[in-house]
FISE-645345 format. One record per atom (N, C-alpha, C): atom name; x, y, z; residue in one letter; chain; residue number from 1. Coordinates in nm, 3 decimals, always signed. Layout:
<r 'CA'; <X; Y; Z>; 'A'; 'A'; NUM>
...
//
This chain:
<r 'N'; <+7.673; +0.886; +1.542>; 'X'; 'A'; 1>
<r 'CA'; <+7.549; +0.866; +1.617>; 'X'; 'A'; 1>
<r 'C'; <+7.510; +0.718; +1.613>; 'X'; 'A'; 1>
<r 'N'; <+7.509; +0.671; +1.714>; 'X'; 'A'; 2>
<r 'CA'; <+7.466; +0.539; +1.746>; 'X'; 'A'; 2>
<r 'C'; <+7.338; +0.498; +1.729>; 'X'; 'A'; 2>
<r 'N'; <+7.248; +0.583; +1.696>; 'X'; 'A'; 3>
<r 'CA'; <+7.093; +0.552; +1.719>; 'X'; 'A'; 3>
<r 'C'; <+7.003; +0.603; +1.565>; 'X'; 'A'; 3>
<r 'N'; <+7.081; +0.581; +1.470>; 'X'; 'A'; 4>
<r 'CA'; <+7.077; +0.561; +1.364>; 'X'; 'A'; 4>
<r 'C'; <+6.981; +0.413; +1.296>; 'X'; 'A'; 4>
<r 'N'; <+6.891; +0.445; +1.268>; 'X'; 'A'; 5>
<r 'CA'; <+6.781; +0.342; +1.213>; 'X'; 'A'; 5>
<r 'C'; <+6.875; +0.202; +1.132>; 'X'; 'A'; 5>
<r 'N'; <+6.846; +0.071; +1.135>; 'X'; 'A'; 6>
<r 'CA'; <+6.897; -0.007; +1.056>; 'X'; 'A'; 6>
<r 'C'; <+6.885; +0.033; +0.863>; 'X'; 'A'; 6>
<r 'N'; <+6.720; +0.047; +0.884>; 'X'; 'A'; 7>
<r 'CA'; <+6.659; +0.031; +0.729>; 'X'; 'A'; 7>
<r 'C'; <+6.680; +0.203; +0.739>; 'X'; 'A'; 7>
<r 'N'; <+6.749; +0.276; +0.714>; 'X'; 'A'; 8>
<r 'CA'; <+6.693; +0.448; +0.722>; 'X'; 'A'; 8>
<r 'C'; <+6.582; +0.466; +0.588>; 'X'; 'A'; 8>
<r 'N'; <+6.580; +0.400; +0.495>; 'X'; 'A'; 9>
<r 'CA'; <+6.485; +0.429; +0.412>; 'X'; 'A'; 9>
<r 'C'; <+6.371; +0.381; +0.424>; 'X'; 'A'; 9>
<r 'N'; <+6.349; +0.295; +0.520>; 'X'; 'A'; 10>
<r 'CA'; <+6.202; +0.181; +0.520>; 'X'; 'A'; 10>
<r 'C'; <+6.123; +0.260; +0.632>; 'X'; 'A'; 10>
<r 'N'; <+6.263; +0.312; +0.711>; 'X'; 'A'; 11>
<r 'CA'; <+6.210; +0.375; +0.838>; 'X'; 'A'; 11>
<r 'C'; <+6.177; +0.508; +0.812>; 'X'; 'A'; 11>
<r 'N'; <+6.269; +0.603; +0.719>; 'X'; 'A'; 12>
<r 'CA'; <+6.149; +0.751; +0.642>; 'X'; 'A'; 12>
<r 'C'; <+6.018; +0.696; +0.578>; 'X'; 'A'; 12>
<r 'N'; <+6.040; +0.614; +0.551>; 'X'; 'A'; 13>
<r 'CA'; <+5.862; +0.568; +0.456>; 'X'; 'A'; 13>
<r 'C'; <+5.767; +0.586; +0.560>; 'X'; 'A'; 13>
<r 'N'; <+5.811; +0.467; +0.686>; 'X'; 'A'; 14>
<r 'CA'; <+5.697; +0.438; +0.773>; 'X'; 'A'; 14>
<r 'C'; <+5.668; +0.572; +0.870>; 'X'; 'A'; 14>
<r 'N'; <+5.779; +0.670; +0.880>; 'X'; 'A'; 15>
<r 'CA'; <+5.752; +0.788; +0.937>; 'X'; 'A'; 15>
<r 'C'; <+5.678; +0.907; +0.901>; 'X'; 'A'; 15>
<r 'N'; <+5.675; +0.873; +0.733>; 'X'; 'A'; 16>
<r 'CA'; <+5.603; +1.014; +0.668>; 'X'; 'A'; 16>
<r 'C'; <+5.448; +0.923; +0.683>; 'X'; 'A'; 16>
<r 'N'; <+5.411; +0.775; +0.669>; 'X'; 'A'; 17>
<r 'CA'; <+5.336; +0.744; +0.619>; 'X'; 'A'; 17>
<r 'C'; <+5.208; +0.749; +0.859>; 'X'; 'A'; 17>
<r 'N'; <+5.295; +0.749; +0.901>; 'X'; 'A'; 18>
<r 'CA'; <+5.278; +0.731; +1.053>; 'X'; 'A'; 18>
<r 'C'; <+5.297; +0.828; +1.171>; 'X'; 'A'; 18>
<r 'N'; <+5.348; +0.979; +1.109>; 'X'; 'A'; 19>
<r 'CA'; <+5.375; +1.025; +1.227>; 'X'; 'A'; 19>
<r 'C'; <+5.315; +1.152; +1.121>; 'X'; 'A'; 19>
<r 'N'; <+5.378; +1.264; +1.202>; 'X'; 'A'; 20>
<r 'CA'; <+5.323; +1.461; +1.139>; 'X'; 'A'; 20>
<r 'C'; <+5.469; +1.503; +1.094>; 'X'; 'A'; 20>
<r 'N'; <+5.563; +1.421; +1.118>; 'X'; 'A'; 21>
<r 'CA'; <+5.662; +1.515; +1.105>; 'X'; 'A'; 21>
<r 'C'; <+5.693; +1.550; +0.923>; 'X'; 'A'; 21>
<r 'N'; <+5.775; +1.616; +0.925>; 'X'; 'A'; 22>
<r 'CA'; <+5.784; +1.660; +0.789>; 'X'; 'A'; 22>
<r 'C'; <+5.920; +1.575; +0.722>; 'X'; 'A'; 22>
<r 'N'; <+5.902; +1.562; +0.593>; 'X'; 'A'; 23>
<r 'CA'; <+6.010; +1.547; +0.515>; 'X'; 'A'; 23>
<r 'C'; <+6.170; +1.526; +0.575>; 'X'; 'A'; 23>
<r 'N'; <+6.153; +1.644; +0.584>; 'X'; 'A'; 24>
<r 'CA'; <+6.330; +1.668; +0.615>; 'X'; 'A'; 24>
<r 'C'; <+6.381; +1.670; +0.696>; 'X'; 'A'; 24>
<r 'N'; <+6.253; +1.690; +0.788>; 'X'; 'A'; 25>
<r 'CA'; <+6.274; +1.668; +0.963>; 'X'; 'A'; 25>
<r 'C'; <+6.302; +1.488; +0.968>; 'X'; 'A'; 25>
<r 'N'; <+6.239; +1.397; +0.927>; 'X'; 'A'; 26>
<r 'CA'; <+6.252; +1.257; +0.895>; 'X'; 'A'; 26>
<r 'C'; <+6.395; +1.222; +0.841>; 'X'; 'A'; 26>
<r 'N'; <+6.422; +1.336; +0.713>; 'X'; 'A'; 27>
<r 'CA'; <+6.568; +1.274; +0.653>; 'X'; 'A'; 27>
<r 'C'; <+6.706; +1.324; +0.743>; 'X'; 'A'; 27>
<r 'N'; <+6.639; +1.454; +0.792>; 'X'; 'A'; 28>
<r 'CA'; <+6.728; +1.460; +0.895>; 'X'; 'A'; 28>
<r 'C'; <+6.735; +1.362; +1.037>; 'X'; 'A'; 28>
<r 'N'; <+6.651; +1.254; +1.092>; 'X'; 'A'; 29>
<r 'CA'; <+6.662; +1.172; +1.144>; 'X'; 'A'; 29>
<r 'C'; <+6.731; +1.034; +1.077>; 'X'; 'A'; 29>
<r 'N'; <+6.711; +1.005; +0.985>; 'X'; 'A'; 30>
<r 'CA'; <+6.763; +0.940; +0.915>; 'X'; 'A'; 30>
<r 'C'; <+6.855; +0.943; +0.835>; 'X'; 'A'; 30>
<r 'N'; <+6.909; +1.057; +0.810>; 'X'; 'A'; 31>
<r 'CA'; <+7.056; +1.065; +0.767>; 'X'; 'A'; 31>
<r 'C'; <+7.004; +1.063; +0.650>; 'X'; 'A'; 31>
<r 'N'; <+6.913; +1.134; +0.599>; 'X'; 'A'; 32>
<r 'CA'; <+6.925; +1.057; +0.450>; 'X'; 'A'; 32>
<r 'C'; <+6.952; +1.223; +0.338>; 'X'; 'A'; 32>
<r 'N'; <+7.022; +1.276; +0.374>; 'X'; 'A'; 33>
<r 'CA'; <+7.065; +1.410; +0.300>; 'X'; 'A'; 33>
<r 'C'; <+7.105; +1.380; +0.144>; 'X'; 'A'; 33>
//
């Protein structure tokens, strides 16, 4: 997947801290399993 965040961890921070989505819904955007 090409559309994979640079920072994936800076970018789950700013997503739990900025959006509704949940946890895992985030790490599952971010690959971060």
């Amino acid at each position: 997947m090409s559309n994979v965040p640079l920072m994936p961890m800076a970018t789950a921070v700013w997503l739990v801290e900025n959006t509704t989505l949940t946890f895992k819904q985030i790490a599952n955007f971010c690959n971060l399993h």
